[in-house]
RODO-2510 file (C-alpha; in nm, 4 decimals, decimal comma):
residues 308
     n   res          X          Y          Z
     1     x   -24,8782    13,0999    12,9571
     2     x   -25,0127    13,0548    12,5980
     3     x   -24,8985    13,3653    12,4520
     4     x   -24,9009    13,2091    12,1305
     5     x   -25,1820    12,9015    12,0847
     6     x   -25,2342    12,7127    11,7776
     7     x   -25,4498    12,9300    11,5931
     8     x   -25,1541    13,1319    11,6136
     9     x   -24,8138    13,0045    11,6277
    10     x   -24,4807    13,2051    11,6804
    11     x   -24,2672    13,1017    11,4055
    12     x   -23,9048    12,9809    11,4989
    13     x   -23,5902    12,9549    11,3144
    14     x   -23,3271    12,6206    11,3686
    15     x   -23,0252    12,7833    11,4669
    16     x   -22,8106    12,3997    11,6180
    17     x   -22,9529    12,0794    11,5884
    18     x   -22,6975    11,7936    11,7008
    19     x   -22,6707    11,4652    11,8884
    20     x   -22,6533    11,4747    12,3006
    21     x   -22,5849    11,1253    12,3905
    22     x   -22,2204    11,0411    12,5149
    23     x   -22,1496    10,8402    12,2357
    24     x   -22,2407    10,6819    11,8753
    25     x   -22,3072    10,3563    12,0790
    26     x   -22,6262    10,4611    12,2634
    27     x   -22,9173    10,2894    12,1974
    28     x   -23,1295    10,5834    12,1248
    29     x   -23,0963    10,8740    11,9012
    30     x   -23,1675    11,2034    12,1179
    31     x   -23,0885    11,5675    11,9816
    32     x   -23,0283    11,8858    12,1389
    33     x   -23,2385    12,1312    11,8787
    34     x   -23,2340    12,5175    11,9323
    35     x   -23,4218    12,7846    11,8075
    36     x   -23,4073    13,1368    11,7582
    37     x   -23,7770    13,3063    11,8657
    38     x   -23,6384    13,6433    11,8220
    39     x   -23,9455    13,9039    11,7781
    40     x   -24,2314    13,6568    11,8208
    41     x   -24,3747    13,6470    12,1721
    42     x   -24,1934    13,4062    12,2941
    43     x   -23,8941    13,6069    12,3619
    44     x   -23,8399    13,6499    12,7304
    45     x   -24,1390    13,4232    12,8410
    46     x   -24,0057    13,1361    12,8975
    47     x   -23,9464    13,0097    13,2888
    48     x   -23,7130    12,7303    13,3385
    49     x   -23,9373    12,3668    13,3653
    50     x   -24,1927    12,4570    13,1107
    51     x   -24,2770    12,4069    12,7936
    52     x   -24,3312    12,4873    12,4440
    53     x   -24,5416    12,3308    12,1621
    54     x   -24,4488    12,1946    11,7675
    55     x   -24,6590    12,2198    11,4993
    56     x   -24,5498    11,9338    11,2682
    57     x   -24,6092    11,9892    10,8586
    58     x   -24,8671    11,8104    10,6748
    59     x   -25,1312    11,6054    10,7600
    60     x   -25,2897    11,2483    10,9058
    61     x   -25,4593    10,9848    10,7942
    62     x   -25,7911    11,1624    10,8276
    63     x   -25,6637    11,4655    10,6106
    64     x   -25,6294    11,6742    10,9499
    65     x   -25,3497    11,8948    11,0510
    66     x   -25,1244    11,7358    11,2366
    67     x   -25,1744    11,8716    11,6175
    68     x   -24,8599    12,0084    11,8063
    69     x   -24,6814    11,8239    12,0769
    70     x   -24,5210    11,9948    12,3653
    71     x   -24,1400    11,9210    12,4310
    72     x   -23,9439    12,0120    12,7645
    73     x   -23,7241    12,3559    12,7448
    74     x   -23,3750    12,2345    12,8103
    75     x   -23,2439    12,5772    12,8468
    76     x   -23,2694    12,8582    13,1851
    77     x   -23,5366    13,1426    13,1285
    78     x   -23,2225    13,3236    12,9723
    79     x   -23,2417    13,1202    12,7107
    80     x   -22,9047    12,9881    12,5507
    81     x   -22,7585    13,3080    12,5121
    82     x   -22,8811    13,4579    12,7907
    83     x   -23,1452    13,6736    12,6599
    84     x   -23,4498    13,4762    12,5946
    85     x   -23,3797    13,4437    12,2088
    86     x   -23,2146    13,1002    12,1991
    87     x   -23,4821    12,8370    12,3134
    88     x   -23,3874    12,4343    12,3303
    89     x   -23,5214    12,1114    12,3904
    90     x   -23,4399    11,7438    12,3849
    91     x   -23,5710    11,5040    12,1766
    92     x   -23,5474    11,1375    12,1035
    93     x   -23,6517    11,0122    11,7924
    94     x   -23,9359    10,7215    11,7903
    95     x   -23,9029    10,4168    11,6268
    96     x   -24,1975    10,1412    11,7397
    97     x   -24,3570     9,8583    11,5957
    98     x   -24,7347     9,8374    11,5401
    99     x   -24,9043     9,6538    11,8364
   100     x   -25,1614     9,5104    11,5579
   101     x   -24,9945     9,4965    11,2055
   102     x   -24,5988     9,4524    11,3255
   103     x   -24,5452     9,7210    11,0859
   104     x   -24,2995     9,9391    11,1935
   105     x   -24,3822    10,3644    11,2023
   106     x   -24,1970    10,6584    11,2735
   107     x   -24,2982    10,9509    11,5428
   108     x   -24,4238    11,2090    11,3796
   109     x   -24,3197    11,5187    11,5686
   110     x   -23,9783    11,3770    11,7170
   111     x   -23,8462    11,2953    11,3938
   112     x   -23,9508    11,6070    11,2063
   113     x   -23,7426    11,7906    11,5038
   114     x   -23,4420    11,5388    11,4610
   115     x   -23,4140    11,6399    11,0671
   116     x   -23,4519    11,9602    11,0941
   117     x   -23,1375    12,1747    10,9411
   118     x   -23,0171    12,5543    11,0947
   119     x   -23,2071    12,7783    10,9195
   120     x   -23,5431    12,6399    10,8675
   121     x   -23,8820    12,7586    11,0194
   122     x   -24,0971    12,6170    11,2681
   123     x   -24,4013    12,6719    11,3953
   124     x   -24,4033    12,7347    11,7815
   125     x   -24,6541    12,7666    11,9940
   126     x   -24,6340    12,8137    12,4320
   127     x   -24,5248    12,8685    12,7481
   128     x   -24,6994    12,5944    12,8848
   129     x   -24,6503    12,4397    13,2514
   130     x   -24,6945    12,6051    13,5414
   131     x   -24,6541    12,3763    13,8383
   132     x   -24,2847    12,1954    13,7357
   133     x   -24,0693    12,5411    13,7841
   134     x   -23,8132    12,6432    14,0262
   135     x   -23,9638    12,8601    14,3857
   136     x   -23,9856    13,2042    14,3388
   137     x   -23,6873    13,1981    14,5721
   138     x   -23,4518    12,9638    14,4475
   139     x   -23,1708    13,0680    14,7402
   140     x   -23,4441    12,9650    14,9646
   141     x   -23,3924    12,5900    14,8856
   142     x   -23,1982    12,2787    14,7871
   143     x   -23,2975    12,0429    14,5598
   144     x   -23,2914    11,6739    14,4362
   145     x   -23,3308    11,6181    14,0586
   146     x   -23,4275    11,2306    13,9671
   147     x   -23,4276    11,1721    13,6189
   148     x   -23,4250    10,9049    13,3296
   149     x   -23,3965    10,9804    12,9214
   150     x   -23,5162    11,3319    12,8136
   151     x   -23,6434    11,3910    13,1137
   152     x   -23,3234    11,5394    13,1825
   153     x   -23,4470    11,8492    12,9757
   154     x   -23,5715    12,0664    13,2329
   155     x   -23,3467    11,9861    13,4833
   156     x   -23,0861    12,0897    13,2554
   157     x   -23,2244    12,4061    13,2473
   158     x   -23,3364    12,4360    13,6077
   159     x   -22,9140    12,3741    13,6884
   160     x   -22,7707    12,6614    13,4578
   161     x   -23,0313    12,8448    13,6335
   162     x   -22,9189    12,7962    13,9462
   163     x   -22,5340    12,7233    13,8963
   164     x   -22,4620    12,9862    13,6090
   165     x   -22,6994    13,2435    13,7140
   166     x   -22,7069    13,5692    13,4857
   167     x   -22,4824    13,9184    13,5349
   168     x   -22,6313    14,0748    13,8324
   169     x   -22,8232    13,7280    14,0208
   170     x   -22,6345    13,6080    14,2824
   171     x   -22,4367    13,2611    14,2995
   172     x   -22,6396    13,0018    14,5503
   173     x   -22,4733    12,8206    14,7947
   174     x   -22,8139    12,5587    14,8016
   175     x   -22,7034    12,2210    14,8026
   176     x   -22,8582    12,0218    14,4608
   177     x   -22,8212    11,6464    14,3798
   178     x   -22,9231    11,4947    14,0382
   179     x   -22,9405    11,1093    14,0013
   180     x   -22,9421    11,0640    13,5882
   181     x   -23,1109    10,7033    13,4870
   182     x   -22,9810    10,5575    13,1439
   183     x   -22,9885    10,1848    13,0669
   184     x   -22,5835    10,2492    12,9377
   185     x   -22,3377    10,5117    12,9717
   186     x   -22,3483    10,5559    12,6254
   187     x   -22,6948    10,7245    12,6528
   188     x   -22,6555    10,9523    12,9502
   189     x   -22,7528    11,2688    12,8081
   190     x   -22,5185    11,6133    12,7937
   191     x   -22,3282    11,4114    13,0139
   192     x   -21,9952    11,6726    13,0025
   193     x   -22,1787    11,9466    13,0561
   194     x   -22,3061    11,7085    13,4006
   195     x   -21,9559    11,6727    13,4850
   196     x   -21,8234    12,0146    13,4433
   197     x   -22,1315    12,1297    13,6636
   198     x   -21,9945    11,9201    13,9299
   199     x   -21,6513    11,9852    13,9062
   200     x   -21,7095    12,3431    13,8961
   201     x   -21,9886    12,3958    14,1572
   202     x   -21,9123    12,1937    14,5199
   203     x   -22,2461    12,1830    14,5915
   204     x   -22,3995    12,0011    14,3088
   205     x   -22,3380    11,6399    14,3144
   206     x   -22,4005    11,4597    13,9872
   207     x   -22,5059    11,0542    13,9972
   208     x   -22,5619    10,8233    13,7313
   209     x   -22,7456    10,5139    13,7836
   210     x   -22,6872    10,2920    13,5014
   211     x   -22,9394     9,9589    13,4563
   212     x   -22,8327     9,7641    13,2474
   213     x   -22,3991     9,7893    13,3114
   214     x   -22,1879     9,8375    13,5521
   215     x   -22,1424    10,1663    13,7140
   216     x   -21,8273    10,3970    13,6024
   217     x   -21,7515    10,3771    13,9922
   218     x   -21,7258     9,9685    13,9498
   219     x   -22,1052     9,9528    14,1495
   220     x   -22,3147     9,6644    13,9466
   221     x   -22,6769     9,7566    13,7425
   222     x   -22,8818    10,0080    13,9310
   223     x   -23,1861    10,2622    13,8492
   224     x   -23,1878    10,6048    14,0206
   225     x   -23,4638    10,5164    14,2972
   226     x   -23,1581    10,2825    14,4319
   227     x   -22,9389    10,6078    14,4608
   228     x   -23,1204    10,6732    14,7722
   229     x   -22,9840    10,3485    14,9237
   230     x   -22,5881    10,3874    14,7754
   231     x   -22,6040    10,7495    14,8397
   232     x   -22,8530    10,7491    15,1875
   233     x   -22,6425    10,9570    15,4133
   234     x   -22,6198    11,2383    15,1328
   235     x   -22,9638    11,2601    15,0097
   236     x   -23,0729    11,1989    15,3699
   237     x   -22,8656    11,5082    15,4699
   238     x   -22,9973    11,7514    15,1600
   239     x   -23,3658    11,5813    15,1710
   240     x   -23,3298    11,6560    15,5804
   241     x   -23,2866    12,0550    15,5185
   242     x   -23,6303    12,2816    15,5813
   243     x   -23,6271    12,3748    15,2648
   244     x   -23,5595    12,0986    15,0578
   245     x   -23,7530    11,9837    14,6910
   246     x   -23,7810    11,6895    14,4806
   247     x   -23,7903    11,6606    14,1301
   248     x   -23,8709    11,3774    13,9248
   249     x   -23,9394    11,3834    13,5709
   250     x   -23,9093    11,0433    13,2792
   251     x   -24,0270    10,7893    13,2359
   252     x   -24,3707    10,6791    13,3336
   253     x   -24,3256    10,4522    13,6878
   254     x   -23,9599    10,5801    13,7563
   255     x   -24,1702    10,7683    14,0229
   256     x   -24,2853    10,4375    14,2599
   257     x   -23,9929    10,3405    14,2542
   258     x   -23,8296    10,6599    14,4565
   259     x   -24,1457    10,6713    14,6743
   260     x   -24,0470    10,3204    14,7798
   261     x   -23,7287    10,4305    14,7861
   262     x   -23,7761    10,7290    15,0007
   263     x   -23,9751    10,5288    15,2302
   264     x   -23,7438    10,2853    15,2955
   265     x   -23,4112    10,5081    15,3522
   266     x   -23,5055    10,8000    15,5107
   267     x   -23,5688    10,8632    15,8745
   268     x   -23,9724    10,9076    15,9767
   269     x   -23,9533    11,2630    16,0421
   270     x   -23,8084    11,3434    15,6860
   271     x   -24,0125    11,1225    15,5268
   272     x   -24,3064    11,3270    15,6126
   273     x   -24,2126    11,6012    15,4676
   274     x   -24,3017    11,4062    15,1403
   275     x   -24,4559    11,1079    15,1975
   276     x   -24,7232    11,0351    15,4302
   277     x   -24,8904    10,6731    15,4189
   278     x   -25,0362    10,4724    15,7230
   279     x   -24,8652    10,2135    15,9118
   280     x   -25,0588     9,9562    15,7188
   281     x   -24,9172    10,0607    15,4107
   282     x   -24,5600    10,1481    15,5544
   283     x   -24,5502     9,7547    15,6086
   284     x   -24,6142     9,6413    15,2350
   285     x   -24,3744     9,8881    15,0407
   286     x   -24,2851     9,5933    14,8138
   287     x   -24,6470     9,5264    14,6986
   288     x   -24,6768     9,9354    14,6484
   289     x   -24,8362     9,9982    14,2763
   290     x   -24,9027    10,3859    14,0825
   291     x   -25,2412    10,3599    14,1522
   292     x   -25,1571    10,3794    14,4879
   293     x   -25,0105    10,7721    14,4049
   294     x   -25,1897    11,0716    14,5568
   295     x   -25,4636    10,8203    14,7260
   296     x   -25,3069    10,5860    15,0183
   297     x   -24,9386    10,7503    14,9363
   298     x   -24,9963    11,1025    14,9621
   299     x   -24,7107    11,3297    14,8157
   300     x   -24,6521    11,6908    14,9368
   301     x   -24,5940    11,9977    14,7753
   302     x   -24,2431    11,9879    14,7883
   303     x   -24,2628    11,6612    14,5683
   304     x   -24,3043    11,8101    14,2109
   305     x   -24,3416    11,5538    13,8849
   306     x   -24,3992    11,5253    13,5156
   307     x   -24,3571    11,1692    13,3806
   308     x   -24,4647    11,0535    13,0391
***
């Protein structure tokens, strides 16, 4: 962790910077941005789920340096070319409107990232995260991957990790579901590279849950947490192995709406092994809200998260 902090960053160079959405139609603008950290301390030292930091140029309003924001690794701890040079991330460019003035204001970070042409420098700073990573013994495990918008970052990582392992790691046989969240198809992100997964690997199941369209498959609007009902007898299966994990990283509140999810679909005793809640509580899922997390609804360790 930290092996290079603000005081002093690694310095990166843009090596691919390009658009990961499905299609010009999407509603968002979201880039896949790589960079080469070749001889800086971040070679080598990145796990799979963490995270690394961007310094942004210039200043704020106050005259102070801009302070770095961390962004998801999208790639395995290979890296993209499978020695820890090549380091990625997603990012989505912020447009909002000024809750006081109406004036409207660009992100400062995300949109630096999003212009940024192969061959310029960046200041880099990280690892960071040490909780949302894959077990020490990824053969030891399946997995289920719930995700919405750049939260598929990680778990894009996390899946070449464990479908394309590296010369000399073996292939698992662990079964892995992810549920993607979008409210189109036109913004499902790396979306090929999701299918070819699947059709490549029979034990990796890809869903999408679209929101605001209907389905590819025909199925009207749904959001992933409703996966568990359409898809109950698999997830029930994978969640219902020993060594089964959840993952669940977007948006914030995607994640009360699995809980409720899981406790409605799956049988008591797998339930359990991720959710425990008293009977009182088991009767008013409905009326569940996120303050309700990690003090009446008490998640295990085998549920990890990282909304935003």
């Amino acid at each position: 962790m930290h092996v290079h902090g603000p005081a002093a960053p690694a310095e990166g160079v843009v090596v691919r910077n390009e658009r990961c959405t499905a299609g010009r139609r999407a509603a968002g603008f979201v880039r896949h941005v790589e960079f080469d950290v070749s001889g800086t301390g971040l070679e080598g030292a990145f796990l799979a789920g963490q995270s690394f930091g961007v310094i942004p140029p210039g200043t704020d309003e106050k005259g102070r340096e801009h302070k770095l924001r961390l962004y998801s690794l999208a790639c395995p701890a290979g890296g993209e070319d499978g020695q820890g040079r090549i380091v990625s991330t997603t990012v989505k460019r912020l447009i909002d409107e000024h809750h006081e003035t109406g004036r409207l204001f660009l992100g400062v970070s995300s949109n630096y990232i999003c212009d940024l042409k192969p061959g310029e420098r960046v200041r880099l700073t990280g690892p960071a995260g040490k909780r949302f990573l894959l077990p020490a013994r990824p053969e030891e495990h399946d997995y289920v991957f719930f995700a919405t918008g750049t939260g598929i970052a990680p778990f894009r990582g996390m899946l070449l990790e464990l479908l394309r392992p590296r010369t000399g790691q073996p292939v698992l046989a662990s079964k892995i579901v992810l549920v993607m969240g979008a409210p189109y198809a036109s913004d499902l992100l790396y979306d090929p590279l999701l299918r070819e997964l699947a059709y490549q690997n029979p034990n990796f199941t890809y869903l999408s849950a679209i929101s605001r369209e209907q389905q590819p498959e025909g199925e009207g609007p749904l959001y992933v947490q409703d996966r568990l009902t359409t898809h109950r007898e698999l997830l029930g299966a994978v969640l219902g192995r020993p060594g089964a994990l959840i993952y669940i990283c977007g948006i914030a509140g995607m994640e009360l709406g699995i809980v409720q999810g899981m406790a409605r679909t799956l049988p008591e005793a797998t339930r359990e092994q991720y959710l425990r809640c008293d009977g009182a509580a088991l009767a008013e899922v409905q009326g569940w809200t996120r303050r309700m997390l990690h003090k009446q609804l008490m998640l295990s360790r085998r549920v990890f998260m990282e909304v935003y």
